[in-house]
Each structure stands twice: as C-alpha cells, then as structure tokens.
C-alpha positions in Angstrom: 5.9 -6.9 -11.3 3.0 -4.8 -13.4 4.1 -1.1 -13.9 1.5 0.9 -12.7 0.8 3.8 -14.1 -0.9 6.0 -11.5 1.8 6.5 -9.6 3.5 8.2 -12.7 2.9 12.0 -12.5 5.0 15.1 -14.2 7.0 18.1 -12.3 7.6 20.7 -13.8 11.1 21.9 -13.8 12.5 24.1 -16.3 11.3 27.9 -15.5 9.8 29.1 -19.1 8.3 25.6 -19.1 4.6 25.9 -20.4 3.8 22.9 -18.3 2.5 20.7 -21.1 0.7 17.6 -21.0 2.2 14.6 -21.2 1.0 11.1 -22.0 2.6 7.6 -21.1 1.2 5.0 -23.6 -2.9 6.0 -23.9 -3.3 7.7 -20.5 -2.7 11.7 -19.7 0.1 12.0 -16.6 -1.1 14.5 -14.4 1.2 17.6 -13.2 2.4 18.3 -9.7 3.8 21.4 -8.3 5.6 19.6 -5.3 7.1 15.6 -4.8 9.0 13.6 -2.8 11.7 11.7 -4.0 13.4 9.5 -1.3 11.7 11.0 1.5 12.2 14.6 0.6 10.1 17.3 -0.9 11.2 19.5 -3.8 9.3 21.8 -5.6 9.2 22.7 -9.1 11.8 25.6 -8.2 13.5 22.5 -6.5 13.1 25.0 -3.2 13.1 22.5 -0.3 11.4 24.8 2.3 8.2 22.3 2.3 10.5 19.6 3.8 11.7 22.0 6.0 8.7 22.9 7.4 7.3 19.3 7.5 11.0 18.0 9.0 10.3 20.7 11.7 6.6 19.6 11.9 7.9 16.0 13.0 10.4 16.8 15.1 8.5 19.5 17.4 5.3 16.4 17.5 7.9 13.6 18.7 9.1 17.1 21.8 5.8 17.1 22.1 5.6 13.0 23.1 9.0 13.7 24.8 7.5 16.4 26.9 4.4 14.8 28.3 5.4 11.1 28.6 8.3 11.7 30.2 8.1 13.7 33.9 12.2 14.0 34.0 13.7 17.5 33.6 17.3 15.6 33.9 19.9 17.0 31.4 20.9 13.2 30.6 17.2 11.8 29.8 16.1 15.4 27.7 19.5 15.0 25.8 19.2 11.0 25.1 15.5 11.4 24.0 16.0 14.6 21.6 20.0 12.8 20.4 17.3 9.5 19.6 14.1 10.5 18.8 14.2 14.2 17.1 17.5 15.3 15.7 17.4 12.1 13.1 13.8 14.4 12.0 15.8 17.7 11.6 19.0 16.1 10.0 17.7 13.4 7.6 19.2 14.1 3.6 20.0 17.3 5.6 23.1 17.9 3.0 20.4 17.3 -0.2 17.7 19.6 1.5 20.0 21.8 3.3 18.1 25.5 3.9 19.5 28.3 2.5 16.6 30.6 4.0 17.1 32.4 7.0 13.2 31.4 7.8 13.9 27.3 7.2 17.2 27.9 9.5 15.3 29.3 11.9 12.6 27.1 12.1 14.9 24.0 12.5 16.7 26.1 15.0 13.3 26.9 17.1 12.8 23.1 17.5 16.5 22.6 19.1 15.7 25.6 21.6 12.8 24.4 22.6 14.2 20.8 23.1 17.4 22.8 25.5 14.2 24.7 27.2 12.8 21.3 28.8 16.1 20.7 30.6 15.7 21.5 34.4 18.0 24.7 34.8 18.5 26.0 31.2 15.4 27.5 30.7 16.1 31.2 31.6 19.4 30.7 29.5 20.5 32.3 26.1 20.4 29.4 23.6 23.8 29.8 22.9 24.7 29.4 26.4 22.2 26.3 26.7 23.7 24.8 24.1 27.6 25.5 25.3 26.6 23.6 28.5 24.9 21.1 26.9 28.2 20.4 24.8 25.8 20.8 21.2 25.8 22.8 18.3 23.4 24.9 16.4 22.0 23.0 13.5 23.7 25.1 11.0 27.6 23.7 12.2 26.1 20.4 12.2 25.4 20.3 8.4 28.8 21.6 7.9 30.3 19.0 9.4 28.5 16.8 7.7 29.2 18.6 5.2 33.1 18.6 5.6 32.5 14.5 6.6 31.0 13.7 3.5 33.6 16.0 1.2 36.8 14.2 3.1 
C-alpha cells in the first residue's frame, strides 16, 4: 500500500507551542486547529465540544426523519425509533468525548427532550417527569453508567 502523504497534517497540542512547520520527507505538512481521530473531533485544546455539537447535529436530523416519516405518536414506536436510530448519535465514544460543559450537556440533553415531546401525551410534561414514565434517564447518568460498566 503507497503512503500517501496528503492525508498527513500536524495539530498542534502543547499550549506555548509556536505552531511550527513541519516537513515529512521534501513536502511542508500543513497545520490544523481541529481533527478527527476515530470518528471524533478534538481540538488543539483537546476540547471536544465540536463533536458535541456535530453528535447533536445528527441526532436532532435523524428526529427530524423520525418525526415526518413516521405519523405514530405511540410511546412504543417514538421510543424504538429514538433507542435505534438517535441515541447511538448522542452516545458514540461518549466516555472519550464526554462534555464537561454545561452548554455541551445541555445540548445533548435538548435532543432527548425533544425526542420525549413527540410522544402522544408527554408533551405538556416536565422532562423529568417524561422521562420517569418513559422508564429513561438523562444522558448525563447514562455516561456514568457507562462509565461505572466500563471501570467494573
């Protein structure tokens, strides 16, 4: 297999880094400011709210499908789509990106209520009552379970 060498690019990590340039045999590498590495993004502060925001992005298109393709308001159907189709957007590496921002934790959580708003009958309801009857939790226990999972 040939090596190429435009794929090949530099992130900076190292705070009092002057970004220098590097070279790989004759040609200059150039320098990027975010990449994805196994399907997540990480800055060069190796903040992961980017993935947050595009892991949100994806999950609120595919509620979006949900939502106009589908004309059930059942509590079974909603919950099967969002279990098959959405959460896997919101929780994918979720314990290598997990959000420490209140803003990232929020807009994950925004995607979950609006998923337990499409159910015929919970949409007057607290989210924390939605969720209770919908026998889910918030996002935020989720990755501590998985957290707890992976530690045990």
């Amino acid at each position: 297999m040939k090596f190429n060498k435009d794929k090949c690019k530099v992130l900076h990590l190292v705070k009092d880094n002057p970004s220098e340039q590097h070279r790989l045999v004759s040609m200059w590498l150039e320098s990027n400011s975010v990449e994805r590495e196994l399907g997540v993004l990480v800055d060069s502060k190796l903040n992961t709210s980017e993935q947050c925001a595009a892991a949100a992005k994806k999950a609120n298109r595919m509620l979006g499908c949900i939502n106009k393709g589908i004309t059930s308001r059942d509590k079974e159907v909603i919950i099967t789509l969002y279990s098959a189709l959405v959460r896997p957007h919101l929780e994918y590496c979720v314990q290598l990106w997990s959000s420490l921002y209140k803003k990232d934790v929020g807009r994950l959580e925004r995607v979950q209520r609006r998923a337990t708003r499409m159910i015929k009958g919970l949409g007057s309801l607290a989210y924390e009552e939605g969720l209770r009857q919908l026998d889910l939790f918030n996002l935020e226990n989720r990755r501590l379970r998985g957290d707890l999972i992976t530690k045990f």
